[in-house]
BALOBA-1460 file (C-alpha; in Angstrom, 3 decimals):
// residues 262
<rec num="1" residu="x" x="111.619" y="193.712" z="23.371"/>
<rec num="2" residu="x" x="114.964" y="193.248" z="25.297"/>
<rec num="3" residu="x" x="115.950" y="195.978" z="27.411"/>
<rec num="4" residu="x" x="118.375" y="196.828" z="30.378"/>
<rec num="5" residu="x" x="118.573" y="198.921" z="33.228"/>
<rec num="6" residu="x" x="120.451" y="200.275" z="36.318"/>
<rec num="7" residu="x" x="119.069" y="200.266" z="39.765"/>
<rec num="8" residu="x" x="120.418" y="201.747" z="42.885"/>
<rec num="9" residu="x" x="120.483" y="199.570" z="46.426"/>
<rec num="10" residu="x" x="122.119" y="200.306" z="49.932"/>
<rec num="11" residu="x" x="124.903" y="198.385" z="51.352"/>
<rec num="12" residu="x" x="126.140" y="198.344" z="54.361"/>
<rec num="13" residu="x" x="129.621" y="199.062" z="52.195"/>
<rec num="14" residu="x" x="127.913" y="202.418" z="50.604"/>
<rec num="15" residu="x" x="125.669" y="202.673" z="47.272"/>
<rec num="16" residu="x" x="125.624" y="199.568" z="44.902"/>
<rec num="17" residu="x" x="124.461" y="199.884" z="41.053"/>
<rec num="18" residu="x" x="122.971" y="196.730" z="40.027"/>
<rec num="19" residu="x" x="122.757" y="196.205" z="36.326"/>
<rec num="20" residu="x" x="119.681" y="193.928" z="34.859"/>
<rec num="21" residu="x" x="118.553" y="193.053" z="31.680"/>
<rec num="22" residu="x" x="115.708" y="190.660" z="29.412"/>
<rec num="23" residu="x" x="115.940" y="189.364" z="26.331"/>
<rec num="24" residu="x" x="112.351" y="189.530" z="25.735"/>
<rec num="25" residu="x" x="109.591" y="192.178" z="26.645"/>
<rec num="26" residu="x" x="108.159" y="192.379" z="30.016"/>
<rec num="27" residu="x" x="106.709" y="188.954" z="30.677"/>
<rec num="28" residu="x" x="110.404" y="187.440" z="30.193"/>
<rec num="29" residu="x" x="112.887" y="186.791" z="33.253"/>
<rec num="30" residu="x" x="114.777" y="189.529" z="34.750"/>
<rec num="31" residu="x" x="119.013" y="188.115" z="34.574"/>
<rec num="32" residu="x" x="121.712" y="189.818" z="36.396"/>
<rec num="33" residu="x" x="124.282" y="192.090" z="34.498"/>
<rec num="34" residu="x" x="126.724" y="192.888" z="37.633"/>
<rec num="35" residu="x" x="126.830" y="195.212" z="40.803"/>
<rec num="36" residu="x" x="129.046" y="198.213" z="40.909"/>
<rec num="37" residu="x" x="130.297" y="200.602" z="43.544"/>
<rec num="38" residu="x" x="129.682" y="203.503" z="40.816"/>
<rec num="39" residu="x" x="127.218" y="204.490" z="38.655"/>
<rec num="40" residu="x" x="129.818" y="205.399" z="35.934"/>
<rec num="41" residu="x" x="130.840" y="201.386" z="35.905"/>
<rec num="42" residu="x" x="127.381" y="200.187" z="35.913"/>
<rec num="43" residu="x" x="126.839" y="202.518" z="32.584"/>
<rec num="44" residu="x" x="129.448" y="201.275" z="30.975"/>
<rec num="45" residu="x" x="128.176" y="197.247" z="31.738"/>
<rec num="46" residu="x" x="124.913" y="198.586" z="30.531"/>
<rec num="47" residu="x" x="125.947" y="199.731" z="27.317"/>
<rec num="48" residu="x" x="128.052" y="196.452" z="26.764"/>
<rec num="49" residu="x" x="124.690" y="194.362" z="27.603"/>
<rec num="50" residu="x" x="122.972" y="197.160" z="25.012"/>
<rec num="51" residu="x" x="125.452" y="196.125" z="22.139"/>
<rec num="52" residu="x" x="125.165" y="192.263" z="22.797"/>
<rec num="53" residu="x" x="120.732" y="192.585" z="22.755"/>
<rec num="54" residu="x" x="121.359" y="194.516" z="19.686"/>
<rec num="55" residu="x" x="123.312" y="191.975" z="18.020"/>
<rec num="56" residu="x" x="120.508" y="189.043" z="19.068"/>
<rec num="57" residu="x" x="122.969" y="187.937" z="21.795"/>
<rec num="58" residu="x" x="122.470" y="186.462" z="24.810"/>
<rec num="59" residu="x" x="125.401" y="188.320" z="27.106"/>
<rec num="60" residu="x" x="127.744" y="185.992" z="28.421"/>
<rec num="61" residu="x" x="129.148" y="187.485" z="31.779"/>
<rec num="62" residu="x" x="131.704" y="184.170" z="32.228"/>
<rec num="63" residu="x" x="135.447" y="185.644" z="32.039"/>
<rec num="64" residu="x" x="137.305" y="183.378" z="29.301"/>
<rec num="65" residu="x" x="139.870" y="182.321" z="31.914"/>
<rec num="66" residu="x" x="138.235" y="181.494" z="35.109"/>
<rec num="67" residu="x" x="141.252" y="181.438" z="37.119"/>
<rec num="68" residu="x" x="141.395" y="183.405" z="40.270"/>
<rec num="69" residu="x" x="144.234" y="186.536" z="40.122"/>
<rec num="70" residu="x" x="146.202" y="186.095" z="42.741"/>
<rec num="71" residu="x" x="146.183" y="189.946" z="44.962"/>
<rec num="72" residu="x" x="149.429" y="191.302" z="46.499"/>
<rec num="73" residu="x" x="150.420" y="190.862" z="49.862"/>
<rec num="74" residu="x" x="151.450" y="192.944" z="52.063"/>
<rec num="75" residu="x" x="154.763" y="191.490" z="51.901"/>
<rec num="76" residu="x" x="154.550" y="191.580" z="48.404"/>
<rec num="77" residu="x" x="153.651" y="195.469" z="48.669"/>
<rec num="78" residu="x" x="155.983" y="196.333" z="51.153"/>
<rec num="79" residu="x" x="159.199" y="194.751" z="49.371"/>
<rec num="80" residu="x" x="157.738" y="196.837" z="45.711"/>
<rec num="81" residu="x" x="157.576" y="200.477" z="48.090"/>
<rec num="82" residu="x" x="160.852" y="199.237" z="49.719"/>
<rec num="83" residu="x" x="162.607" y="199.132" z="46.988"/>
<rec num="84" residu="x" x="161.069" y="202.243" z="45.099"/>
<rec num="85" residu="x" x="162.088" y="204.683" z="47.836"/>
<rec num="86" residu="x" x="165.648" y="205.240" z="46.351"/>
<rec num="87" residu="x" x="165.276" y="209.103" z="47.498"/>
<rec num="88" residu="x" x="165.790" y="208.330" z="51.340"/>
<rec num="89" residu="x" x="168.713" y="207.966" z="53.269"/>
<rec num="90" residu="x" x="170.578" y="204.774" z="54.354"/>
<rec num="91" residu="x" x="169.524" y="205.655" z="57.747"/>
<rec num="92" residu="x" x="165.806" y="206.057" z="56.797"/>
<rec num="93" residu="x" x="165.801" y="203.168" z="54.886"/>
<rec num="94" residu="x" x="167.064" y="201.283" z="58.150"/>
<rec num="95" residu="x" x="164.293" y="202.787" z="59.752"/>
<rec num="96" residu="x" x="161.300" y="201.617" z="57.641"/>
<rec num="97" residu="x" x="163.522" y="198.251" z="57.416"/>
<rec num="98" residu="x" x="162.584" y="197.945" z="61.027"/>
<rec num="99" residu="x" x="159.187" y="198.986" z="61.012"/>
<rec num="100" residu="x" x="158.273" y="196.393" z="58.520"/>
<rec num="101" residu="x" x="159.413" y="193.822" z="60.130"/>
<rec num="102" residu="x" x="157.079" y="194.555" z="62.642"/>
<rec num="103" residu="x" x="154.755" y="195.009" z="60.144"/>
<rec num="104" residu="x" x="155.243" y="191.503" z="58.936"/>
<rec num="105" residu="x" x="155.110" y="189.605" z="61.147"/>
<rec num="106" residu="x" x="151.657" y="189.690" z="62.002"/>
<rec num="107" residu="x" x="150.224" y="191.329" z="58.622"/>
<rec num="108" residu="x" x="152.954" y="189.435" z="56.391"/>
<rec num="109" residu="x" x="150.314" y="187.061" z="54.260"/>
<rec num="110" residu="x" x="147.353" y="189.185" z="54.118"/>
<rec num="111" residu="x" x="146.371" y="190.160" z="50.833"/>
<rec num="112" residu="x" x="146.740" y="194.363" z="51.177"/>
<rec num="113" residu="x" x="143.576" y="195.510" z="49.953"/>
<rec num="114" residu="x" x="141.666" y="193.192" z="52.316"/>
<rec num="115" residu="x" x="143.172" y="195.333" z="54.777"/>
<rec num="116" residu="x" x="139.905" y="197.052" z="57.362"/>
<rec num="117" residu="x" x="140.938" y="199.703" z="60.510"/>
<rec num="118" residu="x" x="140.458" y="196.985" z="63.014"/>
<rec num="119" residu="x" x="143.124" y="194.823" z="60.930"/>
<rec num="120" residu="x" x="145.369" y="197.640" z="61.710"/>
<rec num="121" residu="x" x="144.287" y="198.776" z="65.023"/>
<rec num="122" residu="x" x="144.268" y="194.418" z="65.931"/>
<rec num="123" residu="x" x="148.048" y="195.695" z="64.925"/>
<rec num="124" residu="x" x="148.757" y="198.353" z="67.192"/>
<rec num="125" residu="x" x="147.400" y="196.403" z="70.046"/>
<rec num="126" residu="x" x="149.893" y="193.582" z="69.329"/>
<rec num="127" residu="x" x="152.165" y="196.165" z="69.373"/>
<rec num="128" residu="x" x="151.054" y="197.597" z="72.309"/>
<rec num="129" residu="x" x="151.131" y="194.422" z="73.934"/>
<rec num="130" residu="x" x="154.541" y="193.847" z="73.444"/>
<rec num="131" residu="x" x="155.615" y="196.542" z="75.732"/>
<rec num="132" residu="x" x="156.512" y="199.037" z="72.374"/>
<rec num="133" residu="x" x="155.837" y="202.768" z="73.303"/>
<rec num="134" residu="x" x="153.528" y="204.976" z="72.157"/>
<rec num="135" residu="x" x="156.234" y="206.817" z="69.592"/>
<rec num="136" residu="x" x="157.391" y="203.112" z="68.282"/>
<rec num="137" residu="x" x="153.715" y="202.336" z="66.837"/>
<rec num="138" residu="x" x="153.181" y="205.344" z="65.512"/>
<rec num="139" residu="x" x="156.060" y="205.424" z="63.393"/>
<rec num="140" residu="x" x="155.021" y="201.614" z="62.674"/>
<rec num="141" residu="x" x="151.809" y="202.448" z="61.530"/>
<rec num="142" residu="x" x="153.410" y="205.807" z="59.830"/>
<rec num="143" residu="x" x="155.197" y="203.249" z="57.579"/>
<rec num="144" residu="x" x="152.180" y="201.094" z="56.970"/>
<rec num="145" residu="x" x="150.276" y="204.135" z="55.232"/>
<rec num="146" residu="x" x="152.505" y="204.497" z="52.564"/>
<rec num="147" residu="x" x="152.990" y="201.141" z="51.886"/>
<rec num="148" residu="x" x="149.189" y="201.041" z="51.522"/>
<rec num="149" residu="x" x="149.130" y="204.017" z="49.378"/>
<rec num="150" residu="x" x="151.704" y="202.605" z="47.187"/>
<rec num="151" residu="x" x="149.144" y="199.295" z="46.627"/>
<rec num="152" residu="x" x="146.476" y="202.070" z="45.416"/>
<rec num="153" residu="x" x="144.615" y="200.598" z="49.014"/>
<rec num="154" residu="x" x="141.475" y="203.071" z="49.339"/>
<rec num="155" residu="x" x="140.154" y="204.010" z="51.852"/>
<rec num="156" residu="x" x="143.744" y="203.715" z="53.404"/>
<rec num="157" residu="x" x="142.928" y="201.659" z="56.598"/>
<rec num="158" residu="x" x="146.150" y="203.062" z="58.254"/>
<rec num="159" residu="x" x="144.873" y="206.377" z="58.057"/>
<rec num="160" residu="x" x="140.948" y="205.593" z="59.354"/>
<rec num="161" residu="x" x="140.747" y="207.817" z="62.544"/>
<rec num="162" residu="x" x="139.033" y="204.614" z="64.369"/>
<rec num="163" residu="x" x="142.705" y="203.626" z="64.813"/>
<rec num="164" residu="x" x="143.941" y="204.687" z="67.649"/>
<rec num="165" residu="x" x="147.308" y="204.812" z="70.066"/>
<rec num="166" residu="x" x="147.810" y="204.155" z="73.019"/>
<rec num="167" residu="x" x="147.247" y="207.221" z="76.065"/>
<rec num="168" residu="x" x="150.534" y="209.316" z="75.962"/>
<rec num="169" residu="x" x="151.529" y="209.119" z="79.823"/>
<rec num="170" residu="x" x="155.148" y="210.122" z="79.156"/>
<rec num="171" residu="x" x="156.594" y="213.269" z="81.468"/>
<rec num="172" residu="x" x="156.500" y="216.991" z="80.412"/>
<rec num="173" residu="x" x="160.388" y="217.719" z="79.533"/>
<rec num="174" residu="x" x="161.509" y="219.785" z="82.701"/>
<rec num="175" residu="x" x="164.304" y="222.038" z="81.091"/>
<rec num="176" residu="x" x="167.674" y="222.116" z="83.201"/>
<rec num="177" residu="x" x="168.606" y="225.533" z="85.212"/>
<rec num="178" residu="x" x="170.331" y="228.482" z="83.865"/>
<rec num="179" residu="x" x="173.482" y="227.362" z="86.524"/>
<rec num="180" residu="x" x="173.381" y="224.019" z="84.971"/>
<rec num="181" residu="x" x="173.389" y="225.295" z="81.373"/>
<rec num="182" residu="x" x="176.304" y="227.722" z="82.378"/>
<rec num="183" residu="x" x="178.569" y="224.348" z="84.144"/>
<rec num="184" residu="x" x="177.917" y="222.286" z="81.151"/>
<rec num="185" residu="x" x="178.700" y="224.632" z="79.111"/>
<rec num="186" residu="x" x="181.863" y="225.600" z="80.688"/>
<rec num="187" residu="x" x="182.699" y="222.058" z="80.713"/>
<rec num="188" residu="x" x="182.779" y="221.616" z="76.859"/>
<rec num="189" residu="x" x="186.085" y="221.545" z="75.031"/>
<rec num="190" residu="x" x="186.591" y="225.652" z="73.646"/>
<rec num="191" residu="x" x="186.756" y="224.063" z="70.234"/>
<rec num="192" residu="x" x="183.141" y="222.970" z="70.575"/>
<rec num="193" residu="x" x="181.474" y="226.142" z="72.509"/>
<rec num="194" residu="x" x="180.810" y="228.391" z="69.717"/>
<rec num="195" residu="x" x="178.917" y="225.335" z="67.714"/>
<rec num="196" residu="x" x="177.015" y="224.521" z="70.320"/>
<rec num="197" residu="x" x="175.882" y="228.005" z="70.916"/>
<rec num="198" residu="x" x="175.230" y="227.927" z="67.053"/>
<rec num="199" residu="x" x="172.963" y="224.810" z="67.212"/>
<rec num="200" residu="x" x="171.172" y="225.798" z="70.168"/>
<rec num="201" residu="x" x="170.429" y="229.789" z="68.307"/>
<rec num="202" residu="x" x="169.893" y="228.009" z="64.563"/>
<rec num="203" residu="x" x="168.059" y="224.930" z="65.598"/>
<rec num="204" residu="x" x="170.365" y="223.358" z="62.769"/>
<rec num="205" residu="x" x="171.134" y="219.479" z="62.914"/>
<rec num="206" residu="x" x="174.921" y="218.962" z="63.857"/>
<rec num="207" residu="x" x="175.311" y="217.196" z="60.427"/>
<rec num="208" residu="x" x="174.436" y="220.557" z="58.853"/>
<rec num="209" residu="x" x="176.569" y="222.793" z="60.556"/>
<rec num="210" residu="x" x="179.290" y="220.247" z="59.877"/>
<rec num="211" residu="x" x="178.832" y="220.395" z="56.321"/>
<rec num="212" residu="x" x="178.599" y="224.261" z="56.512"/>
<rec num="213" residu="x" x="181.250" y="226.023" z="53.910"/>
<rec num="214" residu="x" x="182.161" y="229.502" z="53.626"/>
<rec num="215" residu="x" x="179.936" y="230.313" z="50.479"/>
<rec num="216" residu="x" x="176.500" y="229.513" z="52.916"/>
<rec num="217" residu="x" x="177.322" y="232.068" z="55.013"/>
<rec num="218" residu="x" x="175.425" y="236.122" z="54.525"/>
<rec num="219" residu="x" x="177.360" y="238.173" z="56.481"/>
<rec num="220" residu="x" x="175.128" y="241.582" z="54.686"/>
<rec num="221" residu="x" x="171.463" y="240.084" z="55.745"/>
<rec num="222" residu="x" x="173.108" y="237.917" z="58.780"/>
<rec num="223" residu="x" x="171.681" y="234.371" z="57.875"/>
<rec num="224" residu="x" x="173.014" y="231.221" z="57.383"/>
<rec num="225" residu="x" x="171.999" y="228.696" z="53.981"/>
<rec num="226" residu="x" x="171.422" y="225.148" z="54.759"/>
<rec num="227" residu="x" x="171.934" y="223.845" z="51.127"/>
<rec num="228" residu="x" x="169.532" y="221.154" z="49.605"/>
<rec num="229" residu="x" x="172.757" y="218.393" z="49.788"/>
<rec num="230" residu="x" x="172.879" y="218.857" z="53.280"/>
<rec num="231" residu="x" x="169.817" y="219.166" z="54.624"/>
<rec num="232" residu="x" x="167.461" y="215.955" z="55.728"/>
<rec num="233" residu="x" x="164.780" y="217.083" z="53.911"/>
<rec num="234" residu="x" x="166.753" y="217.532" z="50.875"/>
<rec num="235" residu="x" x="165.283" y="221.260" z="51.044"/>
<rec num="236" residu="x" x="167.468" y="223.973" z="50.793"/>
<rec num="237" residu="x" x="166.455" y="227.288" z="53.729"/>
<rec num="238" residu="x" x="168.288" y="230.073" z="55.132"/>
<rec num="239" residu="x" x="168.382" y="230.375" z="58.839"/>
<rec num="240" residu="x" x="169.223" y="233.877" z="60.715"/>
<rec num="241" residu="x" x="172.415" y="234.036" z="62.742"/>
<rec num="242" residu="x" x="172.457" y="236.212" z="65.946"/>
<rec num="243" residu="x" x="174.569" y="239.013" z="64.761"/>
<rec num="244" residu="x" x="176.983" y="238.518" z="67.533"/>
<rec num="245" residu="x" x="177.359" y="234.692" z="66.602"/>
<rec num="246" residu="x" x="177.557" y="235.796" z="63.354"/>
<rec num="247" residu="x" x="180.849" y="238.121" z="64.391"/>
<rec num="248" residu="x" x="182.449" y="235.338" z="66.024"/>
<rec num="249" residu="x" x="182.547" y="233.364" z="63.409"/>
<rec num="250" residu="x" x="183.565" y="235.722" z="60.434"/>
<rec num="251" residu="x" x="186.392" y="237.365" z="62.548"/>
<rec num="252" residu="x" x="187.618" y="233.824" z="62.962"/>
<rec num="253" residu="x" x="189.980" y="234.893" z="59.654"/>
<rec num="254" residu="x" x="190.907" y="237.579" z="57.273"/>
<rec num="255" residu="x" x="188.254" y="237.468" z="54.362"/>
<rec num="256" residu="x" x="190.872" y="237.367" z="51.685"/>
<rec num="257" residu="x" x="192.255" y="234.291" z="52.971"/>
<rec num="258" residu="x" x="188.731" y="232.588" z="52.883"/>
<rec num="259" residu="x" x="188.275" y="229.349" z="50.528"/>
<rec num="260" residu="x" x="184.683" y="229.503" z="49.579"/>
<rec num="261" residu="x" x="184.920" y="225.325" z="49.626"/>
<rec num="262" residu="x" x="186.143" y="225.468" z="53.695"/>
């Protein structure tokens, strides 16, 4: 009687489910029915094989067209992300313009999901070679992973922790001296003292104390909104103002002359 069954085998990949089947009872030939990664694929090839015995059929495994599909690049993959990310900024997208073209040109023709950690970590080593730094290939390779998660690539090879970076040899940041701090400071243009001392107390980015308006500002719980237009990360926060900063800036005016949109 024909019959079918699954059987599990170790690979050096993982687990393989290997489905077999005969058309007759024990004493006929055992035929191949496929290999799977998953059990829940080799079921399903199974119950196809099931349907065709029960119909007197012999299965026939042979895909109708024959032809090879031809898998993305990573060329391919990388110009498809590219042009998806339409929520970054011109100067982000400038960025990961430059990052794949170092991508590319070692990685350009490979089809993406052949794509193994030493493929990548062969790529940092170019990189390496080339005199980049340490920061340069990481944001490299930082680009990479999404491209590779946009191509549905797992495992994602750019993420495999056998990749690895070069040794970080650069300098601990020695901070200048309170006299220094104090001469460059009294060297700045008065216009630009009070901003400055507002970056350095705020740890807000120059472009978002630029774009600062009158209605951000919380003189009653002494903070400072950040709105989501302005921000890089498109997220709007609130971020406290030393009260005394905080004075300097609202006695700059009367109140009632304030335009909310200045």
């Amino acid at each position: 009687m024909a019959s079918s069954r699954i059987r599990k085998r170790a690979s050096s990949s993982g687990p393989r489910y290997r489905v077999v089947y005969r058309l007759g009872g024990r004493e006929s030939t055992e035929r191949y029915g496929g290999s799977f990664p998953t059990r829940a694929l080799a079921v399903k090839r199974k119950a196809w094989i099931d349907g065709e015995l029960a119909y007197s059929r012999v299965p026939q495994l042979q895909f109708v067209d024959a032809q090879p599909v031809a898998l993305p690049t990573v060329r391919e993959v990388a110009a498809r992300w590219r042009a998806s990310r339409i929520d970054v900024s011109a100067g982000t997208a400038q960025t990961y313009a430059t990052n794949l073209d170092r991508i590319l040109s070692t990685l350009a023709d490979r089809v993406a999901r052949d794509l193994t950690p030493a493929d990548v970590a062969a790529l940092a080593g170019e990189l390496h070679a080339r005199g980049l730094k340490r920061e340069t290939i990481r944001k490299t390779l930082s680009t990479l992973a999404p491209v590779l998660d946009f191509a549905k690539v797992t495992p994602n090879p750019a993420r495999d922790d056998t990749v690895k970076l070069p040794a970080d040899d650069t300098e601990e940041v020695n901070p200048p001296t309170a006299a220094h701090v104090r001469a460059a400071f009294a060297a700045l243009p008065p216009a630009y003292r009070l901003p400055t001392l507002l970056l350095d107390a705020t740890g807000m980015r120059v472009g978002e104390l630029e774009g600062s308006r009158w209605r951000d500002v919380d003189e009653r719980a002494g903070r400072w909104r950040v709105s989501r237009a302005r921000a890089k990360t498109k997220q709007r926060r609130w971020v406290p103002v030393p009260q005394e900063l905080l004075r300097a800036v609202t006695d700059a005016g009367p109140r009632e002359d304030r335009d909310l949109d200045g």
